[in-house]
N, C-alpha and C positions, 0 to 999 in steps of 0.2 A: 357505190361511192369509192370514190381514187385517192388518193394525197392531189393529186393534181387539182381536182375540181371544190377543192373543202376550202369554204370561204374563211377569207385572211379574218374576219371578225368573229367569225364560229371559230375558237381553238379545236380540233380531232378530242383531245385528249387534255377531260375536267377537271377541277377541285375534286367530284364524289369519285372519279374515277382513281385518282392516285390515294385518295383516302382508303379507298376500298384496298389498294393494291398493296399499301401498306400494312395495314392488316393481316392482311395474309403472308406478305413476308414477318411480319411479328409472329405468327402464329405457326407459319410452315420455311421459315428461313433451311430448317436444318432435316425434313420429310424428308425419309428415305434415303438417310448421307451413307455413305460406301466410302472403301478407300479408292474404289476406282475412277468416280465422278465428284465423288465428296457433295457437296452443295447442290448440285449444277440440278438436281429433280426441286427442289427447293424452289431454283429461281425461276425454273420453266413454270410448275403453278404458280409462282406470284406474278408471272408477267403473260400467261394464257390470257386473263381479259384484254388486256394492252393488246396483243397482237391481233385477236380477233376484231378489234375496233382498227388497226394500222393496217393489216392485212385481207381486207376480201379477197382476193385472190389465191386460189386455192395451195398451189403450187409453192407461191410467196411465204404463205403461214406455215405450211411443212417444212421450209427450208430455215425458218426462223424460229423452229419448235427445235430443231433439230441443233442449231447453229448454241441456244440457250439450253440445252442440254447437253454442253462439252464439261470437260471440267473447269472447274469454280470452286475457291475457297477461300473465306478470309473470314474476319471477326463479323458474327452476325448483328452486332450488335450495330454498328456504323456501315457495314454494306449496304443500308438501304440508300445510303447516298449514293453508290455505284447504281442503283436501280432507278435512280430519280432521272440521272446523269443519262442512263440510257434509254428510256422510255423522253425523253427530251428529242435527244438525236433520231429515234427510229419513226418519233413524230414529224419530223422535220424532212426527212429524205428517205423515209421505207426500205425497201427493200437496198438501197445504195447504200446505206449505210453499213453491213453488214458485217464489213472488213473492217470499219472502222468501232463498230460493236467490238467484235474480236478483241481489237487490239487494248478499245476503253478497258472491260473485264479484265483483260491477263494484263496489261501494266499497272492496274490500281488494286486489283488484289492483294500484293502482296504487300505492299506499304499500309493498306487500309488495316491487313491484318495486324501487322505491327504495335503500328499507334492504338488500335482497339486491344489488343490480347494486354497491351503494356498496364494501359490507362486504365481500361474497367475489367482485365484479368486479374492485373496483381496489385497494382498503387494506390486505386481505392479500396479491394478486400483488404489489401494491409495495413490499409493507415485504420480506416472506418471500421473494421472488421476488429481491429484489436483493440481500439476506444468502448467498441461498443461490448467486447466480452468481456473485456478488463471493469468497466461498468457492473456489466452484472454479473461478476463477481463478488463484485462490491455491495451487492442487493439494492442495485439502482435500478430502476424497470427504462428509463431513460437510457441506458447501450440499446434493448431491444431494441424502442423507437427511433434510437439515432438509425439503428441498421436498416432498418424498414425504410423509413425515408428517405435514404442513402439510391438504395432500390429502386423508390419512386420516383423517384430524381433521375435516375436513369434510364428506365422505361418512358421519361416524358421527353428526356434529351434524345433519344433512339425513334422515337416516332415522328419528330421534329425531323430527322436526316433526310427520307427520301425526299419531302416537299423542298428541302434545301436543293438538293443534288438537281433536281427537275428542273428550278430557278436558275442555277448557276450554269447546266445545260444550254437553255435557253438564251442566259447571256452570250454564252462559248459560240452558239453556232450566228445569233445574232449579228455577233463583230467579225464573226468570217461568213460571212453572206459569200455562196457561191465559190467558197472555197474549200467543200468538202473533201475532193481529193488529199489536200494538205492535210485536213485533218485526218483522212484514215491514215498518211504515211506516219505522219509521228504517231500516231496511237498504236500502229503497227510497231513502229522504232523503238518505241518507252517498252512494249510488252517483250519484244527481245531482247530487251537491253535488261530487264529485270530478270528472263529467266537465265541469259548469259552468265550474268552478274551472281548468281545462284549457284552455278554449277561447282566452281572450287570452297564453297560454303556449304555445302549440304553432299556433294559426292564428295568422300576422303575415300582416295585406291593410290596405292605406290607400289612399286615394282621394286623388292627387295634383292632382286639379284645380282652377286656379283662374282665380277669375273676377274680371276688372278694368274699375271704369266709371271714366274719369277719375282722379282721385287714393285710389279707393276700391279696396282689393285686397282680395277675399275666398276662403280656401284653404278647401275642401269639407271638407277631413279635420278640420281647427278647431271648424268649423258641427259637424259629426255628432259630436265629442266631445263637445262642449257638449251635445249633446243625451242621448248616453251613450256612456261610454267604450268602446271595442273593438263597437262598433257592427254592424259588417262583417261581422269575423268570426264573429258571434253572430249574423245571418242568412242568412252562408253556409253555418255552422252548419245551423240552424234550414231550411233550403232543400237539403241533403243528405241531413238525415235526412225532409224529405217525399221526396225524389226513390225515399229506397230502399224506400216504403212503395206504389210503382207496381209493378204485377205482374213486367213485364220489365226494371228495374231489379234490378243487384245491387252489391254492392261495387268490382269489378271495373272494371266499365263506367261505375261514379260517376267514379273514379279518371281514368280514359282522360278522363271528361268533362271532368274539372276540369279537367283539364292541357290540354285544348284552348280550355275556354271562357276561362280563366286565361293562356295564351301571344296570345290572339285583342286580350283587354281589355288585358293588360300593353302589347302592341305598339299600341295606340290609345292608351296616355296613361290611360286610367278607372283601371285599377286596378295597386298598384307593391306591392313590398314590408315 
């Protein structure tokens, strides 16, 4: 069976099927996380049934086991909407979809993780977390319960997301009937535009050297702003991700690199902070 041939009143992809899928992102969101792929073994077992049922084709499924085994990271707790969102689209277009997969993942990651780390990282343990130990301190068994429930509350708000993400999916590609291309360019555009957006926020490198003739002092890191801001970082950027596009290059051994070629520069004065 194809996407092509799957009757518009039979849906591909069920109720028991994203019940089941959820599940498994409840139970295996974070199997196996690394700092290399972080999540990405995670998502690939919660979305192996999905692709098995989207993917007959043999070729198809390896390329889509593969493509959901990149990296991926964000708040587990509401990434099941990203999972809903794309099991949606990969129903809808298979294997065409694939670049616009890409782009869904890496633009909504990192906002997802945001709002999640914020919301039920810190703003409920702090509010809910100190009512309820403040409580029983007080030798009130009522903080326990408030905390628990607090909990459950959340684990029912968290299984509720992928069936959202799925729906609102479904709306997305409904109202652009046959206009997937557009969708994979922005979803490509939003995920560039986050990790762009990233770069002077998350790489801090300046170039502390300067150069003096006479009553003339000129600081290097002044000169390359002038020329464009976060300069640096946006070529060590840009010279990372060529490094991981070398055969025996991987994540791994960038990392080691950095930290060498970066302790080697920092102790000469080139490169600080």
């Amino acid at each position: 069976m194809t996407m092509e041939n799957t009757k518009i009143n039979e849906p591909l992809i069920t109720k028991k099927d994203i019940f089941r899928t959820n599940w498994r992102w409840l139970w295996s969101s974070q199997i196996c996380w690394n700092y290399e792929r972080m999540m990405s073994t995670g998502y690939l077992y919660t979305m192996l049934p999905i692709l098995k049922k989207i993917y007959p084709e043999k070729d198809d499924f390896i390329e889509m086991m593969s493509i959901h085994n990149q990296f991926f990271n964000t708040n587990a707790y509401v990434g099941g909407f990203i999972v809903g969102m794309d099991i949606a689209l990969e129903e809808k277009s298979g294997i065409k979809a694939k670049n616009a997969v890409i782009g869904l993942k890496t633009g909504l990651m990192g906002p997802f993780a945001g709002v999640g780390d914020t919301i039920i990282g810190v703003i409920l343990p702090t509010i809910f977390g100190s009512i309820g130990s403040y409580m029983g301190l007080k030798g009130n068994p009522v903080g326990a319960l408030l905390w628990l429930l607090v909990n459950f509350m959340v684990l029912f708000l968290r299984f509720g997301l992928m069936p959202l993400g799925y729906l609102q999916g479904e709306k997305l590609i409904s109202s652009t009937e046959n206009k997937l291309n557009r969708i994979t360019d922005a979803a490509i555009l939003l995920g560039v535009t986050v990790v762009g957006g990233l770069i002077p926020n998350v790489v801090s490198t300046k170039v502390p050297l300067v150069f003096e003739m006479g009553k003339v002092t000129l600081k290097a890191q002044t000169v390359l702003d002038e020329i464009m801001p976060s300069l640096v970082p946006i070529v060590l950027v840009l010279l990372s991700y060529w490094l991981l596009g070398k055969k025996k290059m991987n994540s791994t051994r960038l990392i080691v690199l950095t930290m060498i070629v970066g302790i080697i520069l920092g102790g000469l004065g080139i490169l600080s902070k």
